[in-house]
Biopython code that builds the backbone (N, CA, C, O; Angstrom):
import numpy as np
from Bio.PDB.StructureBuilder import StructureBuilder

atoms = [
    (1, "UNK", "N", (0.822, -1.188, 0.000)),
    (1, "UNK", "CA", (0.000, 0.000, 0.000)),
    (1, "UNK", "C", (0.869, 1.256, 0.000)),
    (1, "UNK", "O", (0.786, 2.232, -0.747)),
    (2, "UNK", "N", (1.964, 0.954, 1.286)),
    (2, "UNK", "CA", (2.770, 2.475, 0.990)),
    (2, "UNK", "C", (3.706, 2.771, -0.646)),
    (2, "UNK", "O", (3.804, 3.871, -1.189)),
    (3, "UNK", "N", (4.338, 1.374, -1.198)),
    (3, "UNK", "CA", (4.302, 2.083, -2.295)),
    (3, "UNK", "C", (3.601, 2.442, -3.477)),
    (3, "UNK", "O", (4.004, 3.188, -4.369)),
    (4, "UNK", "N", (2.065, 1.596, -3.372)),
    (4, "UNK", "CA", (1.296, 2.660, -4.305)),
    (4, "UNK", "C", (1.169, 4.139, -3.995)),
    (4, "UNK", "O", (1.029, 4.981, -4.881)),
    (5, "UNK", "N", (1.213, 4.362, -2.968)),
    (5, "UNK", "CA", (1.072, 5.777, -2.339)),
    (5, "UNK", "C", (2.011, 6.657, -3.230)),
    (5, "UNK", "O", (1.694, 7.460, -4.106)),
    (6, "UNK", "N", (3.103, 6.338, -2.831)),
    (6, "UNK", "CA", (4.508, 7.014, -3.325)),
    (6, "UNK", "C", (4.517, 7.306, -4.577)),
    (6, "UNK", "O", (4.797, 8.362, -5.145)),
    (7, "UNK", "N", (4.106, 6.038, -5.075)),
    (7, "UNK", "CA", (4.136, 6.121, -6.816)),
    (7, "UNK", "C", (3.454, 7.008, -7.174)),
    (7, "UNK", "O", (3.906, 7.929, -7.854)),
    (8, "UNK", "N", (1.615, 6.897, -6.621)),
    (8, "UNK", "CA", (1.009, 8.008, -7.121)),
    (8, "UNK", "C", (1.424, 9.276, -6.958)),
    (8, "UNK", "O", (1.311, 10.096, -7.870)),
    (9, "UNK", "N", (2.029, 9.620, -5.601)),
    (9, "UNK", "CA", (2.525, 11.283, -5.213)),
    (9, "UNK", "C", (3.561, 11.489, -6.402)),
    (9, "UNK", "O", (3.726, 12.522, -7.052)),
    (10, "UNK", "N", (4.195, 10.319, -6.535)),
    (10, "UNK", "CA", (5.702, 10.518, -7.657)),
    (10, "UNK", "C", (5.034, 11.282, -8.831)),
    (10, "UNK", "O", (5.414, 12.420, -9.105)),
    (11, "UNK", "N", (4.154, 10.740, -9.447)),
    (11, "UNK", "CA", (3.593, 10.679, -10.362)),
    (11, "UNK", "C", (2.525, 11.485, -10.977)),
    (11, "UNK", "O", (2.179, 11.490, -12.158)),
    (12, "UNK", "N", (1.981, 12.276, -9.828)),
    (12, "UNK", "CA", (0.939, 13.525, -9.915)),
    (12, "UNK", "C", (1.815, 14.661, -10.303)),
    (12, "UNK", "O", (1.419, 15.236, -11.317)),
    (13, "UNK", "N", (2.569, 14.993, -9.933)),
    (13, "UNK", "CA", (3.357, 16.280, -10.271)),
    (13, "UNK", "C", (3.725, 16.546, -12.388)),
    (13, "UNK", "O", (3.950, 17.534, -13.087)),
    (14, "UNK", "N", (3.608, 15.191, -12.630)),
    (14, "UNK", "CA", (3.773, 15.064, -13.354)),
    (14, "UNK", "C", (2.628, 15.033, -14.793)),
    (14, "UNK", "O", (2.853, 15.301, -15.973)),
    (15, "UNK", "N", (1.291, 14.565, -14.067)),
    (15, "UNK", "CA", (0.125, 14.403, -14.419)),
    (15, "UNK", "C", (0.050, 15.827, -14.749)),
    (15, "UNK", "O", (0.186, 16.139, -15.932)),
    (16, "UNK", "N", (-0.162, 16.801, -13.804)),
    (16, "UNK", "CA", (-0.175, 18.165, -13.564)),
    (16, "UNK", "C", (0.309, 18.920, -14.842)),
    (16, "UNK", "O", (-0.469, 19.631, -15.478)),
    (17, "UNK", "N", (1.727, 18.734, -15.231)),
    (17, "UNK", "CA", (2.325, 19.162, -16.056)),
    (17, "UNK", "C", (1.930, 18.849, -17.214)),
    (17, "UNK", "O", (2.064, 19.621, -18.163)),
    (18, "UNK", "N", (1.413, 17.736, -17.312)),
    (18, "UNK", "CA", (0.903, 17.588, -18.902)),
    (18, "UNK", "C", (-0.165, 18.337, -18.864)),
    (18, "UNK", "O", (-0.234, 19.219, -19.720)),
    (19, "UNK", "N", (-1.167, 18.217, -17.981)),
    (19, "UNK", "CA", (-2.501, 19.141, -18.240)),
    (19, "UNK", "C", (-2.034, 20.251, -18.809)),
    (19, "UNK", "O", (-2.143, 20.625, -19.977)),
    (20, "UNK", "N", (-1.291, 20.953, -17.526)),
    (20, "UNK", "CA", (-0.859, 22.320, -17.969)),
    (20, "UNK", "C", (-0.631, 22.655, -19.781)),
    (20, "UNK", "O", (-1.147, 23.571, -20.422)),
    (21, "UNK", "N", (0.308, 21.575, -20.282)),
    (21, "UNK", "CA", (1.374, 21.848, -21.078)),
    (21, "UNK", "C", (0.058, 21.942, -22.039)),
    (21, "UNK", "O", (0.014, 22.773, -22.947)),
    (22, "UNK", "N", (-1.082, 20.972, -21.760)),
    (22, "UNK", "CA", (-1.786, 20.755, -23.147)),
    (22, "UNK", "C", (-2.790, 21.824, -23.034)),
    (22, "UNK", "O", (-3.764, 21.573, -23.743)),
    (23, "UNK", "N", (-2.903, 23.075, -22.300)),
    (23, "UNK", "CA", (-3.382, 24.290, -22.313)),
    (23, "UNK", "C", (-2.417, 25.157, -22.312)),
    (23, "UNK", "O", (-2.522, 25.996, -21.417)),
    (24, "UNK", "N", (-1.633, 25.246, -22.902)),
    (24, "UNK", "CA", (-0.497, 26.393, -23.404)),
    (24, "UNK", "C", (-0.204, 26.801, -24.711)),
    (24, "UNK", "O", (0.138, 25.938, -25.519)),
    (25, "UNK", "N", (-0.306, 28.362, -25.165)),
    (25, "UNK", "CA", (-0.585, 28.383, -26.313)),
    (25, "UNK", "C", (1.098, 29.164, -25.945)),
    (25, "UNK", "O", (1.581, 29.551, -24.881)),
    (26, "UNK", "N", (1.713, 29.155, -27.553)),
    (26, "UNK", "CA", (2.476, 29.919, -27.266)),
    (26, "UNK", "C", (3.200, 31.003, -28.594)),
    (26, "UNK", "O", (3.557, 30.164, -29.421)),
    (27, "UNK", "N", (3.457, 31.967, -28.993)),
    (27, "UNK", "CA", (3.669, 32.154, -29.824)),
    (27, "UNK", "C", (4.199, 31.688, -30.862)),
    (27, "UNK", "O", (5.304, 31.154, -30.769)),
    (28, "UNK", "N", (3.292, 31.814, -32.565)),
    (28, "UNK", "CA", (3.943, 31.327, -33.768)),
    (28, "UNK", "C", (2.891, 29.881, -34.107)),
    (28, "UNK", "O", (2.683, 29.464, -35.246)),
    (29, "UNK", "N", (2.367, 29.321, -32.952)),
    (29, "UNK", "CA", (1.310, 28.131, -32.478)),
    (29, "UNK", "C", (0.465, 28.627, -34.327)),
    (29, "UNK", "O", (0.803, 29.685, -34.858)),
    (30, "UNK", "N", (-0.144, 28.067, -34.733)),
    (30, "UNK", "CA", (-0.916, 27.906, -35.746)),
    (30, "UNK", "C", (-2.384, 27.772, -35.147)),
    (30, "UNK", "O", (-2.527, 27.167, -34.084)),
    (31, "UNK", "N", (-3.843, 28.508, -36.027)),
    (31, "UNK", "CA", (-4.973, 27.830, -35.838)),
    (31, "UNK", "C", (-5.399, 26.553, -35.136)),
    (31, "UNK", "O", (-6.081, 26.593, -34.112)),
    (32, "UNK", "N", (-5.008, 25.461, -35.673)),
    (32, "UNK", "CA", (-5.089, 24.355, -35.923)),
    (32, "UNK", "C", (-4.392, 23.731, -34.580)),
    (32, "UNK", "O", (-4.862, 22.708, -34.084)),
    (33, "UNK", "N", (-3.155, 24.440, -33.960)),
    (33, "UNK", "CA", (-2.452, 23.678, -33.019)),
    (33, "UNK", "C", (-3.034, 24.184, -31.661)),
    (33, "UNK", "O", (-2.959, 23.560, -30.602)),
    (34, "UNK", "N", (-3.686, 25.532, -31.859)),
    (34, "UNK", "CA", (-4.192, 26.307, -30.252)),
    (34, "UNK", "C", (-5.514, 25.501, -30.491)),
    (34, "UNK", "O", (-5.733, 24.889, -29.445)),
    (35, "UNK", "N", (-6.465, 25.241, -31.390)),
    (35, "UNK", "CA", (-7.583, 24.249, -31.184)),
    (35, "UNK", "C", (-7.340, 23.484, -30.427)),
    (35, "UNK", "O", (-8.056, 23.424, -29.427)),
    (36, "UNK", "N", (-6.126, 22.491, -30.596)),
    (36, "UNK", "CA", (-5.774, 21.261, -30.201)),
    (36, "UNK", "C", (-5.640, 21.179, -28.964)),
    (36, "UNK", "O", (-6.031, 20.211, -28.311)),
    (37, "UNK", "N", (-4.857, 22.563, -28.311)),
    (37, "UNK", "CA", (-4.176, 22.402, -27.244)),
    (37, "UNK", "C", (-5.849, 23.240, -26.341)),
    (37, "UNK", "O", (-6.291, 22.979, -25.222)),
    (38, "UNK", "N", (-6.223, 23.930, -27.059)),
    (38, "UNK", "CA", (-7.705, 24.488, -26.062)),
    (38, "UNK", "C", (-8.732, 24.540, -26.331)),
    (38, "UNK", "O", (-9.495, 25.330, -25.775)),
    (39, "UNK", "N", (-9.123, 23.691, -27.309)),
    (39, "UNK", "CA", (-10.094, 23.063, -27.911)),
    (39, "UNK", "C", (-10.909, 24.271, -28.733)),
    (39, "UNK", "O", (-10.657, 25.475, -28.737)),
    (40, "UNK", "N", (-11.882, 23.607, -29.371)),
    (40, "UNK", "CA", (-12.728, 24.505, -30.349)),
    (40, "UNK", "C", (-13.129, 26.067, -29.703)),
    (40, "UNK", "O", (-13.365, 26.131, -28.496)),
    (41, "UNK", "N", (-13.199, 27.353, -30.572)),
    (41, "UNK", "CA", (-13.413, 28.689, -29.807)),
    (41, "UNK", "C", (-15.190, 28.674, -29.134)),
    (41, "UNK", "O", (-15.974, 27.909, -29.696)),
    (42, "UNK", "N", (-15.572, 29.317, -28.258)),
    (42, "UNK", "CA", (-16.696, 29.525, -28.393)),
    (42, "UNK", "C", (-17.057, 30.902, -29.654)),
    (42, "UNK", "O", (-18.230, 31.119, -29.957)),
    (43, "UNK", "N", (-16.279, 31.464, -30.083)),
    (43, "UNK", "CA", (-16.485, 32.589, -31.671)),
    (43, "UNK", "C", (-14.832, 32.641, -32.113)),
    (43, "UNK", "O", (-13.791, 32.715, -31.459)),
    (44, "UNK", "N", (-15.128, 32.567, -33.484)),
    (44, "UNK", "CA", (-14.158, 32.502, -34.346)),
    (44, "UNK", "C", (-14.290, 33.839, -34.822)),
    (44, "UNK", "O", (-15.495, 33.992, -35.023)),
    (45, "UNK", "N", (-13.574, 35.065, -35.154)),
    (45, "UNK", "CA", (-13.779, 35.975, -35.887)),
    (45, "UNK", "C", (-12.422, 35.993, -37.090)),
    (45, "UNK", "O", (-11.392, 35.395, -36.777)),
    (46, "UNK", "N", (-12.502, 36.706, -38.448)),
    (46, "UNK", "CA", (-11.174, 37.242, -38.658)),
    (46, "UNK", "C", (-11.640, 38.540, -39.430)),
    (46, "UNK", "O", (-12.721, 38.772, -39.972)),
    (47, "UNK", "N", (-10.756, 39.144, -39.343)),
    (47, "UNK", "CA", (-10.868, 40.427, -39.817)),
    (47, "UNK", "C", (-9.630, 40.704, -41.069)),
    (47, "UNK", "O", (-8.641, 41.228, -40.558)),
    (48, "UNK", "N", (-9.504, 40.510, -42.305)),
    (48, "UNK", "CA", (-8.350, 41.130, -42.875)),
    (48, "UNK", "C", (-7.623, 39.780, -42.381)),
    (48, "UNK", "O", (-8.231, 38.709, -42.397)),
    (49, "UNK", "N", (-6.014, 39.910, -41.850)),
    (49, "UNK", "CA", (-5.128, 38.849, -41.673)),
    (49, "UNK", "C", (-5.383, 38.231, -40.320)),
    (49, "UNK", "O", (-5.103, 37.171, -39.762)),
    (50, "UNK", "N", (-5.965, 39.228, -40.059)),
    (50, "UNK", "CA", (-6.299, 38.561, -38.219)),
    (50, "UNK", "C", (-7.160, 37.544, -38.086)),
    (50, "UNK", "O", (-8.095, 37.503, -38.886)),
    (51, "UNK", "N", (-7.066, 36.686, -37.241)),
    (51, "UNK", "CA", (-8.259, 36.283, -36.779)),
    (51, "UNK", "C", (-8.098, 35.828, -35.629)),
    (51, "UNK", "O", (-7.027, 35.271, -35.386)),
    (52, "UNK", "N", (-9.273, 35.952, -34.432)),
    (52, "UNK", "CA", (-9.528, 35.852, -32.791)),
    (52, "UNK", "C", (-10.023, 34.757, -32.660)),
    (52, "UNK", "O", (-10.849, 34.255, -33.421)),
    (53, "UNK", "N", (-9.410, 34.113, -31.345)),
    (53, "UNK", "CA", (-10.569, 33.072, -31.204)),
    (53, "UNK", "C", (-10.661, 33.554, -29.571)),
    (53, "UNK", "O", (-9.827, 33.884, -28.727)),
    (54, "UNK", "N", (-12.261, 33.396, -29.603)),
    (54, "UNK", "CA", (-12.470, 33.671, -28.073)),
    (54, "UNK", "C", (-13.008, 32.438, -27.426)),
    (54, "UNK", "O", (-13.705, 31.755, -28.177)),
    (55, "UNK", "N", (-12.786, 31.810, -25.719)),
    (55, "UNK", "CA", (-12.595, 31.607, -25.257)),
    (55, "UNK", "C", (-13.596, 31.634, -23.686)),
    (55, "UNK", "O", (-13.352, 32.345, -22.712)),
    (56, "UNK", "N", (-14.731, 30.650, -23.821)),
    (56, "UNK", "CA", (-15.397, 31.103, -22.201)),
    (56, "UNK", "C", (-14.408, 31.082, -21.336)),
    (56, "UNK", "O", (-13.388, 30.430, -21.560)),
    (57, "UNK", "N", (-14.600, 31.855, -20.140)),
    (57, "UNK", "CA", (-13.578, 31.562, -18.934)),
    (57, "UNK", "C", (-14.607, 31.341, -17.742)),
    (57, "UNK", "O", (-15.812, 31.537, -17.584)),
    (58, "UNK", "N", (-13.708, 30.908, -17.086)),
    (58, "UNK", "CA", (-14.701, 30.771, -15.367)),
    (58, "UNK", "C", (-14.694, 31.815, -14.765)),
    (58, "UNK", "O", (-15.400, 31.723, -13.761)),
    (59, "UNK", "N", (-14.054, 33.171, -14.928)),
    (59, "UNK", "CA", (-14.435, 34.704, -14.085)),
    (59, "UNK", "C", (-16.308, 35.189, -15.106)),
    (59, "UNK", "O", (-17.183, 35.878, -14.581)),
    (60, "UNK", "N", (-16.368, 34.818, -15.976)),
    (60, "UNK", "CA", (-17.723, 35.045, -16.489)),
    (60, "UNK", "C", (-17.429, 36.560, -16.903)),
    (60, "UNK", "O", (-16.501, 36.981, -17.594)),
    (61, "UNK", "N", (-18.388, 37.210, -16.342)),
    (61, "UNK", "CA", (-18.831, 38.486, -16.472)),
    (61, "UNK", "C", (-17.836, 39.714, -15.247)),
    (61, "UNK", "O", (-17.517, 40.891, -15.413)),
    (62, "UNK", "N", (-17.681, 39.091, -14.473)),
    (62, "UNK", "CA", (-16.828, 39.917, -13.631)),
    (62, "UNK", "C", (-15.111, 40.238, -13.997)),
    (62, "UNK", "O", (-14.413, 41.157, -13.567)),
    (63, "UNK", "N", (-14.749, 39.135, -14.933)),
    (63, "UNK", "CA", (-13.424, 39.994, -15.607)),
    (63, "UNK", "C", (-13.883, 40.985, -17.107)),
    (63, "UNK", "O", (-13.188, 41.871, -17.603)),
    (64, "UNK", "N", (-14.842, 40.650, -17.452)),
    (64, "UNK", "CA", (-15.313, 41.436, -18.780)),
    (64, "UNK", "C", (-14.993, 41.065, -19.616)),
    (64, "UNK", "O", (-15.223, 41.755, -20.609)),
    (65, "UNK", "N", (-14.277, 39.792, -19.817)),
    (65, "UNK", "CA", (-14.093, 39.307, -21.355)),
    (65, "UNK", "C", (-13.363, 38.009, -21.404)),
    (65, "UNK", "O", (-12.687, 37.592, -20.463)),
    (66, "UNK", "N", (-13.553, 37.271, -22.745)),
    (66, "UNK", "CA", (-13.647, 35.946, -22.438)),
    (66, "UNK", "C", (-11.595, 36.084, -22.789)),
    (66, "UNK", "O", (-10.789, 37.015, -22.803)),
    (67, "UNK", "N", (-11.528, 34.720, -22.993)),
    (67, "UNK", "CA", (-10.297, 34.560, -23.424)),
    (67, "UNK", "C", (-10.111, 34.898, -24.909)),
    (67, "UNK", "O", (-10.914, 35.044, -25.831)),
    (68, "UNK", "N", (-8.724, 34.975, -24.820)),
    (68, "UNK", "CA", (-8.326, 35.436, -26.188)),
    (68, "UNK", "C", (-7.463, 35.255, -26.606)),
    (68, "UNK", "O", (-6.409, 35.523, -26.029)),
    (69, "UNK", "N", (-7.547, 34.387, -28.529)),
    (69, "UNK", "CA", (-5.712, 34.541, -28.809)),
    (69, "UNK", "C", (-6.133, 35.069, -30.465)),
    (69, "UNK", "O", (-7.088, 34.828, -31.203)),
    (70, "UNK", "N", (-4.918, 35.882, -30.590)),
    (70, "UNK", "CA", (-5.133, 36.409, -31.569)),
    (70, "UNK", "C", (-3.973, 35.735, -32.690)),
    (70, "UNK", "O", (-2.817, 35.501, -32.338)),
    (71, "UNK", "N", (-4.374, 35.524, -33.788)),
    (71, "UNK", "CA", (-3.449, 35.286, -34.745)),
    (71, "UNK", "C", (-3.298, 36.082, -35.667)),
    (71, "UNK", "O", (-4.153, 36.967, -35.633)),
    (72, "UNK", "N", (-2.095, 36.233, -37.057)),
    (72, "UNK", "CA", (-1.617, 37.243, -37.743)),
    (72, "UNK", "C", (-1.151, 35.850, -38.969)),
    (72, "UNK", "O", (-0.075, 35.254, -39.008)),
    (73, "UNK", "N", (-2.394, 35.637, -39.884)),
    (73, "UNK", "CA", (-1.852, 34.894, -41.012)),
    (73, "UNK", "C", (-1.360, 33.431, -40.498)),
    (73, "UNK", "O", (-0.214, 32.986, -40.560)),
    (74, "UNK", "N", (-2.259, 32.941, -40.093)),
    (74, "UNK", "CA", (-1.937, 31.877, -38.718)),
    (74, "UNK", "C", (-1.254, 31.503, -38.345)),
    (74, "UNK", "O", (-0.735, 30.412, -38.582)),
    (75, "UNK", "N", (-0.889, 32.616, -37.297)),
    (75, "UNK", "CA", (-0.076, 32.306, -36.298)),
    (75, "UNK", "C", (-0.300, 32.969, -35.287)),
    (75, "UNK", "O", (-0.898, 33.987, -35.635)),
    (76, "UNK", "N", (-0.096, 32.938, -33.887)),
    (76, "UNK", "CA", (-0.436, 33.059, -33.122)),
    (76, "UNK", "C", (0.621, 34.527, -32.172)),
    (76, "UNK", "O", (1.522, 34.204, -31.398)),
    (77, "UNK", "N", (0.368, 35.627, -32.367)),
    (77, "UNK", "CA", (0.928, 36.806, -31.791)),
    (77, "UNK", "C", (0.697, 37.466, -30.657)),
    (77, "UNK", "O", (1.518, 38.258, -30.194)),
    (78, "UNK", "N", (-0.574, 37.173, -30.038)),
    (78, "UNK", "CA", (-1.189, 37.544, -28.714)),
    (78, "UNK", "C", (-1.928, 36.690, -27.906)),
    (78, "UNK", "O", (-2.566, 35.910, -28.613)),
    (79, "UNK", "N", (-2.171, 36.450, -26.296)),
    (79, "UNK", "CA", (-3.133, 35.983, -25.982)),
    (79, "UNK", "C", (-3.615, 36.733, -24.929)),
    (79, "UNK", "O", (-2.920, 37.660, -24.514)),
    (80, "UNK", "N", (-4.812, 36.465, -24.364)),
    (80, "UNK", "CA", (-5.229, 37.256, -23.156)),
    (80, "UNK", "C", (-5.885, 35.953, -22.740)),
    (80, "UNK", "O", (-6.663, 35.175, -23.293)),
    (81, "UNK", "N", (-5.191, 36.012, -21.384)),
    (81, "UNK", "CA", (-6.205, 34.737, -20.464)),
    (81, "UNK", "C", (-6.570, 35.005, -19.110)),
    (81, "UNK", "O", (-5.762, 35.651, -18.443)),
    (82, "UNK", "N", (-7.605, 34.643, -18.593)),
    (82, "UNK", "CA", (-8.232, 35.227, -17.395)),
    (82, "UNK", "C", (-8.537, 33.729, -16.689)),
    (82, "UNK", "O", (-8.919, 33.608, -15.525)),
    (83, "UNK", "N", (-8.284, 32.560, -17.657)),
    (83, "UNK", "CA", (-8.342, 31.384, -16.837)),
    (83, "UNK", "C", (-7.357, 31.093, -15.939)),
    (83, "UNK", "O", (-6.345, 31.294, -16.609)),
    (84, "UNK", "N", (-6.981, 30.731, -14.795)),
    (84, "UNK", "CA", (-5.759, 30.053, -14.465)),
    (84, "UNK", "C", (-5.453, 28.938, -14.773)),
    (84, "UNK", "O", (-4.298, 28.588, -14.531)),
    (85, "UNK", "N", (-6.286, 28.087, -15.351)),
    (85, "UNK", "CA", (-5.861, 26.941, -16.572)),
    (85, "UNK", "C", (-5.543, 26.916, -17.684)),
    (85, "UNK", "O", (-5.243, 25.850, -18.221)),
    (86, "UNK", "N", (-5.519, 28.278, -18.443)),
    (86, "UNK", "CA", (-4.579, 28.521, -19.520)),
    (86, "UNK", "C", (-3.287, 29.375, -19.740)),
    (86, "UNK", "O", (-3.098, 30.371, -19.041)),
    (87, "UNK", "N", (-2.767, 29.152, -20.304)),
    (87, "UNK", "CA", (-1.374, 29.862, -20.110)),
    (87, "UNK", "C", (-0.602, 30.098, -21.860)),
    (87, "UNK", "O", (-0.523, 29.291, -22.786)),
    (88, "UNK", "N", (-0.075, 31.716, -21.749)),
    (88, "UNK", "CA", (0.794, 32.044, -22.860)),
    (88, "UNK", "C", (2.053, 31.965, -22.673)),
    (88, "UNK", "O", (2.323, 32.809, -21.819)),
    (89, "UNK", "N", (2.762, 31.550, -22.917)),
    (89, "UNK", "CA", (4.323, 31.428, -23.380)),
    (89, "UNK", "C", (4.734, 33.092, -23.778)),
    (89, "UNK", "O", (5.837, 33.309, -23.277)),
    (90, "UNK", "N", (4.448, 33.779, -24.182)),
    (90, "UNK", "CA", (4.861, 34.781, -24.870)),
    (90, "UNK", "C", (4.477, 35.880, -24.065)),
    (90, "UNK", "O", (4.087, 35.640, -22.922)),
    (91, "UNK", "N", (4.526, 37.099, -24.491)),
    (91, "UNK", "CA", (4.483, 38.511, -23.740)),
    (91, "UNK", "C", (2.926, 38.902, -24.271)),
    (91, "UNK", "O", (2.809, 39.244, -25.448)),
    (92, "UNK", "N", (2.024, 38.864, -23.618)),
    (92, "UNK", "CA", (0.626, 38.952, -23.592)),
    (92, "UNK", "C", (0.513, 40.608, -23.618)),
    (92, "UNK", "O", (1.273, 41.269, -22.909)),
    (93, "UNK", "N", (-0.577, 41.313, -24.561)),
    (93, "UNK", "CA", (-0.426, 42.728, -24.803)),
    (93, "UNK", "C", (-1.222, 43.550, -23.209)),
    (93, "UNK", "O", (-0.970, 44.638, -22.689)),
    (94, "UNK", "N", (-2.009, 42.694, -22.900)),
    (94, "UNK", "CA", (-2.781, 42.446, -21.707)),
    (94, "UNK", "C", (-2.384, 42.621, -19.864)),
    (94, "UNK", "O", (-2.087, 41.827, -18.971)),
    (95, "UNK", "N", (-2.582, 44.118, -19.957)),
    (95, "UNK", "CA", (-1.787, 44.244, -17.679)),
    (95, "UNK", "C", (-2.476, 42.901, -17.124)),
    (95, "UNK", "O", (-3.250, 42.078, -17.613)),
    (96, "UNK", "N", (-1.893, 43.043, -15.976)),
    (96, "UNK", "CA", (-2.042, 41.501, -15.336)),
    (96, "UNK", "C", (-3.806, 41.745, -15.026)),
    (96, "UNK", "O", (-4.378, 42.728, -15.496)),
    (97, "UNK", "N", (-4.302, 41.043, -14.452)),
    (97, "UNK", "CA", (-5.946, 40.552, -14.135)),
    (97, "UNK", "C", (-5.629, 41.431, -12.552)),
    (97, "UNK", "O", (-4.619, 41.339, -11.855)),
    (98, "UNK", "N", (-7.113, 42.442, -12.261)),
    (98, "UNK", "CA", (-6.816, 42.475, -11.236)),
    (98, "UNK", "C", (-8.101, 42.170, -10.469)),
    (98, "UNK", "O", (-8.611, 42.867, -9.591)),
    (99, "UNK", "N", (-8.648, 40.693, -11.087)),
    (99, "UNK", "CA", (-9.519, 40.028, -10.343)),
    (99, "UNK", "C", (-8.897, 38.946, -9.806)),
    (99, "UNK", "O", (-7.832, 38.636, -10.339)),
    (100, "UNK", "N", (-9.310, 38.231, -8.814)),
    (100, "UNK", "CA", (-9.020, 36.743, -8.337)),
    (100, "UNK", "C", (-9.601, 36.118, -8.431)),
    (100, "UNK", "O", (-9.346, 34.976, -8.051)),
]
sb = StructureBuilder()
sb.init_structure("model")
sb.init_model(0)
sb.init_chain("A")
sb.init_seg("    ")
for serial, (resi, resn, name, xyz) in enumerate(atoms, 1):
    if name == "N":
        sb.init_residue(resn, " ", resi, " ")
    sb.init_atom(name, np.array(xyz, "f"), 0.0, 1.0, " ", f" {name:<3s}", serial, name[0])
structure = sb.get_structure()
């Protein structure tokens, strides 16, 4: 019993990290690869070369806006996230959240 224990503690830290990793967008990411990693948008827009994909979050209405990554000819140049389950790699155009 104690070393299933161990194993599992060994082994969660690690669990963890994949979640994480497979919600991380990060710059240069393609359409196709931020789907993958955060699944389908709740709205797709593009405008010209741009195009947004937005993102429900769990702050709702009290951060004012959903998630966001923006691409430039697909690829991926901005994100804004208000989830603490998603995460940008890159320099987000976005001041920090000053909700909790």
């Amino acid at each position: 019993m104690r070393k299933f224990l161990l194993i599992a503690l060994l082994c969660f830290p690690a669990a963890c990290l994949a979640q994480d990793k497979e919600k991380t967008v990060s710059p240069g990411m393609s359409e196709a690869q931020v789907v993958q990693s955060l699944g389908k948008p709740a709205t797709r827009r593009a405008v010209g070369e741009r195009t947004y994909l937005f993102y429900a979050n769990s702050c709702g209405r009290s951060c004012g806006m959903n998630d966001l990554v923006v691409l430039a000819r697909d690829s991926v140049v901005d994100a804004i996230f208000r989830s603490p389950d998603r995460h940008y790699t890159g320099t987000s155009s976005s001041p920090e959240s000053v909700f909790s």
